[in-house]
N, C-alpha and C positions, 0 to 999 in steps of 0.2 A: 597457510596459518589460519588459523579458528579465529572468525573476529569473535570481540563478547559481546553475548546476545542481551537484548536488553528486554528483562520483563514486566509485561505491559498488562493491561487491565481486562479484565472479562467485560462484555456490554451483557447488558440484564435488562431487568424489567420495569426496576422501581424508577420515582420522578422525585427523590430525595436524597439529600445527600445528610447520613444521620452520623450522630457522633454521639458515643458514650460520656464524654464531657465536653466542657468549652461549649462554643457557640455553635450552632448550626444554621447553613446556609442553603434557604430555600429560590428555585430562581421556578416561575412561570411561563407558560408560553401559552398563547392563543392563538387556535388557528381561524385559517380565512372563513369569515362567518357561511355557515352551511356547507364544510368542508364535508365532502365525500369520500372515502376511502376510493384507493386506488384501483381499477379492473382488474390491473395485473399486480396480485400482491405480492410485495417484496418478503424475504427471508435474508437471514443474518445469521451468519457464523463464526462461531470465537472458538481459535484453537488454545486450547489449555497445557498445550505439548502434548502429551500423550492422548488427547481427544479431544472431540469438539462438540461445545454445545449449538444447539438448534434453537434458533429463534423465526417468528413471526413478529414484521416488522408493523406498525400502527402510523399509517402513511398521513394522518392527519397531526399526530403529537410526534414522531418519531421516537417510540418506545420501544420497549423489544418484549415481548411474551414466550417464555418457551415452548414448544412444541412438544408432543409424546409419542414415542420418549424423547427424554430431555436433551442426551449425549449419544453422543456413538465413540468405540475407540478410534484412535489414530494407529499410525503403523509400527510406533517405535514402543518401549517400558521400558522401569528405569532396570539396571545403568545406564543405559543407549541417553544419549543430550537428546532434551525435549526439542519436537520438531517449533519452529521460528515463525513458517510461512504458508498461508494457504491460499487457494485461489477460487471461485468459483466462475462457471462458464455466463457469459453474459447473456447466452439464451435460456438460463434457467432449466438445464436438464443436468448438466454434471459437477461436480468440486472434486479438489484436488489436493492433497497435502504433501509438502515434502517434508520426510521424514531423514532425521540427519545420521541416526544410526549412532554411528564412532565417530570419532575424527579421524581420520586419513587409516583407518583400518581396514575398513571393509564396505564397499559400494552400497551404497544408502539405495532408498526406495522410495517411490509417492504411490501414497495410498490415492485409490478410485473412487466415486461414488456416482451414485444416479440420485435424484432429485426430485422426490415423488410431488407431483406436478400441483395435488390438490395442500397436502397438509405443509410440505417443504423438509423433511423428512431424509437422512440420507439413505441410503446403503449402498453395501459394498459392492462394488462390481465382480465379475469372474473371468479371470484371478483378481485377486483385490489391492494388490500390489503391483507395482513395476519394475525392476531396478534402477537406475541414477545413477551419476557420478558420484564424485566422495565429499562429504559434506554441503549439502545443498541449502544451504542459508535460503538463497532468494528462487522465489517461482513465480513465472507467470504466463498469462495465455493469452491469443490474440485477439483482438475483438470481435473477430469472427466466428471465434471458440474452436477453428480448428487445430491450433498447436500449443501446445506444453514447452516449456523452456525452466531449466537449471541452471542456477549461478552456483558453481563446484568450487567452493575456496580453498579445499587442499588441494582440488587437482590444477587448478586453474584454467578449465575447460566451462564451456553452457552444452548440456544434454537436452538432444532434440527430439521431439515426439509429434506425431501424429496421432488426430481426435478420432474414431471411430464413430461417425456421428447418429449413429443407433446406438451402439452398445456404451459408448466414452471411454470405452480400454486404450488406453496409450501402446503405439507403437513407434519403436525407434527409427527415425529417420536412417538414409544413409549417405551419409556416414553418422556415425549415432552422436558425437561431439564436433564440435570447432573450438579451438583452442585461442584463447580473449587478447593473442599479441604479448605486447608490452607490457599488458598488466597483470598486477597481482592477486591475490587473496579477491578474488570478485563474488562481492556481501549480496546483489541485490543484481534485477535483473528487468527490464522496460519495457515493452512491446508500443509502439506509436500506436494514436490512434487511426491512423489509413492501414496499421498491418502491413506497411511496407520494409518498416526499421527496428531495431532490436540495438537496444544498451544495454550496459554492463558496466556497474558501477565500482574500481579496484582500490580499497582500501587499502592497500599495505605502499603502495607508490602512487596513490592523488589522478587518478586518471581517469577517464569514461573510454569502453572499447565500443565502437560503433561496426556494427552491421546492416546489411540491405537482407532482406527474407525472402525466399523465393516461394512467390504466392500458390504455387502446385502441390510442389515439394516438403515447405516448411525448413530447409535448408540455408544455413548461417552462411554470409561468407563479408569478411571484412571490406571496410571502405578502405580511401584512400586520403588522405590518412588512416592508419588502424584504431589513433587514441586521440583522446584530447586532455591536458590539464586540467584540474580542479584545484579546487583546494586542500586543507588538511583533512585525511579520513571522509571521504565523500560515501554518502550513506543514498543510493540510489539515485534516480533519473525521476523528473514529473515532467509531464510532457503537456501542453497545452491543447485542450478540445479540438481548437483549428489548426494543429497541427504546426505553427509556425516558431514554437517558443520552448525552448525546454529551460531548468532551473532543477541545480543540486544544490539540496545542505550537506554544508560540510563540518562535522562533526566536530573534527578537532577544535574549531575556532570558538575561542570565548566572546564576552558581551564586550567586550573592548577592542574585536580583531574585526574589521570590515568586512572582509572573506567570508561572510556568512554562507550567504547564497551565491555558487555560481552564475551565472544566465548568459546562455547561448538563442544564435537561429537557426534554423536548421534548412537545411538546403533541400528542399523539396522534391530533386530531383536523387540525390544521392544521398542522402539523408546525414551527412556530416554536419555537424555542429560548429562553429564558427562562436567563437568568444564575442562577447558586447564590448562596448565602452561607454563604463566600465565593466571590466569582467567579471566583479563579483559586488556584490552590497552587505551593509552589515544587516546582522541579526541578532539575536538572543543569544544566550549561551547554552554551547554544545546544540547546534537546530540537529532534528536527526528524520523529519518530513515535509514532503512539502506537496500543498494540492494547490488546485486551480479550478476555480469557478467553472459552470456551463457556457457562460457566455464567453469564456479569455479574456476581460477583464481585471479579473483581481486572484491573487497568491495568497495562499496563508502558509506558513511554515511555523514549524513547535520549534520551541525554546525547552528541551528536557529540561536543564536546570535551574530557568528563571521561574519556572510552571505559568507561562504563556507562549498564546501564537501574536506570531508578530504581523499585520494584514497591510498589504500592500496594492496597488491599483499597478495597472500595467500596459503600457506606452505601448498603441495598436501598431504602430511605425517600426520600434526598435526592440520592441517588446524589453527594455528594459523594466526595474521596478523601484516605484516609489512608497516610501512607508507612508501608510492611508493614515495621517493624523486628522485631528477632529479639535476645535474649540474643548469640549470636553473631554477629549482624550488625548492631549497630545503625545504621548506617548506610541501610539497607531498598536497597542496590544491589546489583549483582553485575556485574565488570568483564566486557567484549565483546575483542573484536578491538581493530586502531586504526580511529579515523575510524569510527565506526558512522552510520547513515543509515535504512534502512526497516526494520520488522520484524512481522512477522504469521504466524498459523497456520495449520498444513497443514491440510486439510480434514478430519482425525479430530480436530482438537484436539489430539493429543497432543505434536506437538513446535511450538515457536514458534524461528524463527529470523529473525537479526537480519545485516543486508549491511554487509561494514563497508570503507571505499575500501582500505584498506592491510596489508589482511591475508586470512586466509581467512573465513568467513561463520559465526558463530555460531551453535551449536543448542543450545538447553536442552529441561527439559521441568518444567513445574509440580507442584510437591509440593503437598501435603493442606491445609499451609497456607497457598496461593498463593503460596510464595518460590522462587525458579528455582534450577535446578541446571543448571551445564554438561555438556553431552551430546558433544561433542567437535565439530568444524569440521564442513566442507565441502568443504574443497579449496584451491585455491592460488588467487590473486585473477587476475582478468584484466577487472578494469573493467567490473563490471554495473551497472546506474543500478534498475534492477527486478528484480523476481522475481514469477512468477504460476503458482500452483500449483492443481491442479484434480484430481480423478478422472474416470478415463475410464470408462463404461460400456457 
């Protein structure tokens, strides 16, 4: 089954958030006195479904400047449903879109690109296409940048690929899928950060399918157990820097259902996940992401429908999580854009920004004691579903 895709915000360029009436809300950020741009400069990419814009990312303010040219196409046009999710390699030479095609019609495809090293620039590679399973909601790749992975929701398979680490042409593993178990309609798709394990998050029956990866090969193959429970409509896996903590929102649950956020540990050796106690905490309503600091420390997860992230600190021991309230905050939230959707951090850590459908794209940056501060937008919205940020070297 097709889950519905939720449409998210373009990141841009400006540091104001304007309004043709009503009030308007300016926030400031300063950085560290005699801040230096970064060596290796970061680039940003927002898919708009049928393309993606190009940015150059300003590693002192966390802005975004576009690049020339601005866009390149993506793989699909309409009728085809706008592609969801893209990826870029964390060595800064390839990205990746999955393109959804049909729904259970006909074997969708992820577009290629290479990464031109100086401006951040994509193009296509040759062939510039791959094929896919059938409707590839979720992509991702491993932090090594050698392998590609598809979350297939009509077929209920993840399509495996191998990185060409010259060229970035995808080639399919063999066997070219592993089929997710237990679970169903799988939205969304994980890679740990050691590259050892692979989730799969199945919205239609509340479950996470877990695999081990075969570090040669790039080859799926389930643990033992194959799944574990979540909650209602679980919208992917975040998995913690050091590896020992993973945490799903789970969509269906409102501001009144504790089930927010699932949190597991994850067994290091086999990579199954193992429920806390408790097994889940509450959150906003409808969360539908969730990241985690550099250090493992502290959680942020969106609340789409309250238009905040809700920020939490996180017990080194149990890795459970507690909501980070504050004297002045007790609430432990900090309001977004409207319709907020994905949010994750730039490749220095330093800023975390969040994509929100209806407005411009949120940047904060974390204080000393894990609570965010508004760092001012990104720009004017033009319907990004992703964002994938990388440094090039």
């Amino acid at each position: 089954m097709k889950a519905t895709h939720l449409r998210v915000a373009i990141l841009a360029s400006l540091v104001v958030i304007a309004s043709g009436c009503g009030s308007v809300t300016y926030y400031y950020y300063t950085p560290a006195s005699g801040c230096i741009p970064a060596s290796a400069p970061e680039v940003a990419y927002a898919l708009t479904g049928y393309s993606v814009s190009m940015y150059m990312v300003d590693s002192c303010y966390g802005n975004f400047y576009p690049t020339h040219p601005a866009t390149i196409a993506a793989g699909g046009s309409p009728p085809d449903s706008p592609a969801e999710q893209m990826v870029a390699d964390p060595g800064g030479r390839f990205a990746y879109v999955a393109n959804l095609i049909s729904n259970a019609s006909d074997l969708a495809t992820i577009s290629m690109y290479t990464i031109d090293s100086t401006t951040g620039v994509l193009t296509p590679t040759t062939p510039a296409t791959v094929p896919t399973g059938f409707f590839p909601q979720g992509i991702a790749i491993d932090p090594a940048g050698k392998f590609i992975y598809t979350a297939n929701s009509d077929d209920n398979t993840v399509s495996m690929f191998t990185i060409n680490q010259t060229t970035g042409v995808l080639s399919p593993t063999s066997p070219t899928t592993v089929p997710i178990g237990a679970g169903t309609s799988p939205g969304f798709v994980t890679v740990d950060p050691t590259g050892k394990f692979a989730y799969v998050s199945n919205q239609d029956n509340d479950t996470i399918s877990m695999f081990t990866i075969n570090s040669t090969t790039g080859v799926l193959t389930a643990t033992s157990p194959t799944t574990v429970a979540t909650g209602l409509s679980p919208f992917g896996v975040a998995v913690s820097p050091n590896d020992k903590f993973a945490y799903v929102p789970n969509n269906g649950s409102g501001g009144a259902i504790t089930n927010g956020v699932s949190q597991y540990t994850i067994n290091s050796t086999t990579g199954v996940l193992t429920p806390n106690t408790p097994a889940a905490v509450a959150a906003g309503n409808a969360p539908t992401a969730v990241a985690v600091d550099p250090t493992s420390k502290y959680a942020y997860v969106v609340n789409r429908n309250d238009n905040t992230v809700s920020m939490y600190t996180i017990n080194s021991t149990t890795g459970n999580l507690t909501l980070n309230t504050t004297t002045n905050n007790p609430t432990g939230t900090i309001s977004t854009g409207t319709q907020p959707y994905r949010i994750g951090f730039d490749p220095s850590g330093l800023f975390l920004y969040v994509t929100n459908e209806q407005s411009p794209a949120s940047i904060f940056v974390v204080n000393s004691d894990g609570t965010l501060s508004h760092a001012g937008t990104t720009g004017p919205v033009t319907g990004a579903l992703s964002i994938a940020i990388t440094a090039i070297k």
